[in-house]
Structure formats: C-alpha cells, structure tokens
BAVOPA-216789 format. One record per residue (C-alpha): residue number from 1; y negated, x, z negated. Coordinates in pm, whole numbers. Layout:
N
NUM:Y:X:Z
...
***
This chain:
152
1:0:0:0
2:-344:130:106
3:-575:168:-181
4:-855:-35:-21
5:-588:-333:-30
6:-550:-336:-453
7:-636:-416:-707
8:-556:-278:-1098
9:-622:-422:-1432
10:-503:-184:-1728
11:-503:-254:-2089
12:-252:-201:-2412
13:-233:-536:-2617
14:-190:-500:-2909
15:143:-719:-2968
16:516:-634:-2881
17:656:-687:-2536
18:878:-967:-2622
19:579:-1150:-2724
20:380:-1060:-2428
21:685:-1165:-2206
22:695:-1470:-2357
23:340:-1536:-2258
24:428:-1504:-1890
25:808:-1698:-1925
26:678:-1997:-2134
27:479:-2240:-1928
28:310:-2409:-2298
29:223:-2027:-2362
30:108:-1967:-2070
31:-124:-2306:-1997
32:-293:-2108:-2304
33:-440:-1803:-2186
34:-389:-1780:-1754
35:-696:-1951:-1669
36:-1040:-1753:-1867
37:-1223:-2033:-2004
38:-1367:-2294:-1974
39:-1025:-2355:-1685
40:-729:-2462:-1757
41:-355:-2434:-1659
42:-265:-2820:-1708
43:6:-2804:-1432
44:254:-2505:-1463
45:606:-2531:-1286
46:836:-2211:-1232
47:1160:-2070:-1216
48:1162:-1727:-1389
49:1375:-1512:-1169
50:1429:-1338:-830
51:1405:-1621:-594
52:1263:-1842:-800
53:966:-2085:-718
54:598:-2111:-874
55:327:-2376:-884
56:1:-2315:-1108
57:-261:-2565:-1107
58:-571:-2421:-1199
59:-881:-2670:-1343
60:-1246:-2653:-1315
61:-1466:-2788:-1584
62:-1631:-2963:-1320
63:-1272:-3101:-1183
64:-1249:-2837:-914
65:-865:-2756:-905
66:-724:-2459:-742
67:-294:-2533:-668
68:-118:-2222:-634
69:269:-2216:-486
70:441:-1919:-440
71:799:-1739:-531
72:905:-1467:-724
73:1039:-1156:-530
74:1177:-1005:-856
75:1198:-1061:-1210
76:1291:-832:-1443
77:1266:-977:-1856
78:1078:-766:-2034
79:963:-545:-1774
80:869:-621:-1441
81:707:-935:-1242
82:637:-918:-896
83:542:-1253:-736
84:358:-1345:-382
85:196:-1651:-242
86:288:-1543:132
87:606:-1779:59
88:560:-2160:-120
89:922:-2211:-164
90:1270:-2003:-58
91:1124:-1808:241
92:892:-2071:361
93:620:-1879:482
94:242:-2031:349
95:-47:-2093:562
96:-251:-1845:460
97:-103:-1523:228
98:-348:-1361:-19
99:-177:-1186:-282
100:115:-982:-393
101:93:-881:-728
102:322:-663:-974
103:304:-738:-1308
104:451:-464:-1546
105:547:-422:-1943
106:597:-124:-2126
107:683:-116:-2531
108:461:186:-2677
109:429:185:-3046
110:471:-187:-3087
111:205:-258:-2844
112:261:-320:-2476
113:118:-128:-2181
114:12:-410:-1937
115:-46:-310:-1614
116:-142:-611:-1344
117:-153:-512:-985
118:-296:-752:-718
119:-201:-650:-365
120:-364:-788:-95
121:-325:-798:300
122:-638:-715:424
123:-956:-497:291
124:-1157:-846:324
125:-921:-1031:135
126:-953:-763:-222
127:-1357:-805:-187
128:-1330:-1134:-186
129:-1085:-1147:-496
130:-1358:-908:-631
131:-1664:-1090:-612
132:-1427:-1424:-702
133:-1408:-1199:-996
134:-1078:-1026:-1045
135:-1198:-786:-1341
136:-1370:-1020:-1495
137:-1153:-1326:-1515
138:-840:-1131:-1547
139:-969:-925:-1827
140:-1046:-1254:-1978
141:-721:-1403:-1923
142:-561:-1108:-2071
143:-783:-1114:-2370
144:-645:-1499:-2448
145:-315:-1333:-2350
146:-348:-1112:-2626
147:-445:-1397:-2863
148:-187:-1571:-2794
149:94:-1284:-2822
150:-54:-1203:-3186
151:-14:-1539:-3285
152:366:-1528:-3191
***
C-alpha cells in the first residue's frame, strides 16, 4: 500500500486486550463508543469472523444517518481485524469502495497497543477521509473506546 493511500491512528489504552476486544466483538459495547459524540451507533449487525458480514448505522444529531455494509476479510480474537466496504455481503462487490482498514491489538503491560489503519484506494479518497476528519473523530471514538474498556 502506497503511503499517500493511509491512514494511521496510534494510541495505548490503558485497559487489557480482552476488554478492548470486547469493545469491537460486542455490538451493545460497541453502539457505546464507535460513533464520537454527539452520533450514535443505534443499528449494529455483524458476524465476527473471516467471511463474516457488517452493517453499522451511523446517526446524526440532526437525523443524518450514514449505513455502512461491508465484510470481514479476517478476524483474528484478540489480535487482528481487517474489514473492507469494497464487498456488502459474501463477495458482492459495493458500488463505490472506500476503505480497507486493519485493526490490530497488542497486550503490553496490561494495556493494549491499538493500532487502526484505514486504507484507501485512491490519494483523493484519504483527503477526503481527512478533512471528514479521520484523526479527529477516530481519536474520539477511541477515547470512548477506552472508557468503555475501563469500565469492563
């Protein structure tokens, strides 16, 4: 992947990576913390493993709703997410592909190394994820992540 196509977002939360993986595998958990507020999650349907399908409906405070489909290309627990909305269900290809991203996990001192790559197909498409804002809302996101693991 060409560095002009990604995107990284780095941090150590401080909670263990079975708590942070449950963040990502429980859809209540999740509705919690994937959207930075004032959005919301109120519609989250997936299946957790290679293969496996995703729809995230994402919620404006003004009503403006953002559906995302997509499937997961692999799924390690505890480790390793790596998801893509270039498919919406089995290899179904979408109408328009975005994103790839790789979602990682790494125990260090009972914290987790979280490391959340977005990959995208074109130059055009990461600046526009950038000035959507990708650092901010994601470091958001992760923040309420983090929240959430330390209450687990």
């Amino acid at each position: 992947m060409q560095p002009e196509h990604e995107l990284v977002l780095r941090r150590t939360i401080d909670a263990p990576v079975s708590a942070v993986w449950r963040c990502w595998a429980e859809a209540e958990l999740k509705k919690k913390w994937f959207c930075p507020r004032p959005w919301t999650t109120p519609i989250i349907e997936e299946d957790l493993r290679t293969g496996g399908e995703s729809f995230i409906l994402m919620r404006g405070p003004d009503g403006e709703e953002m559906p995302n489909h997509g499937v997961y290309l692999e799924v390690i627990p505890q480790r390793k997410i790596v998801a893509t909305d270039a498919f919406v269900s089995a290899w179904v290809p979408s109408r328009k592909p975005f994103i790839t991203m790789i979602t990682t996990f790494e125990e260090q001192d009972s914290k987790t190394l979280y490391d959340w790559r977005a990959l995208h197909w074109t130059a055009e498409d990461k600046k526009n994820h950038e000035n959507m804002g990708f650092h901010e809302g994601w470091g958001m996101a992760a923040d309420q992540m983090e929240e959430v693991a330390k209450s687990l």
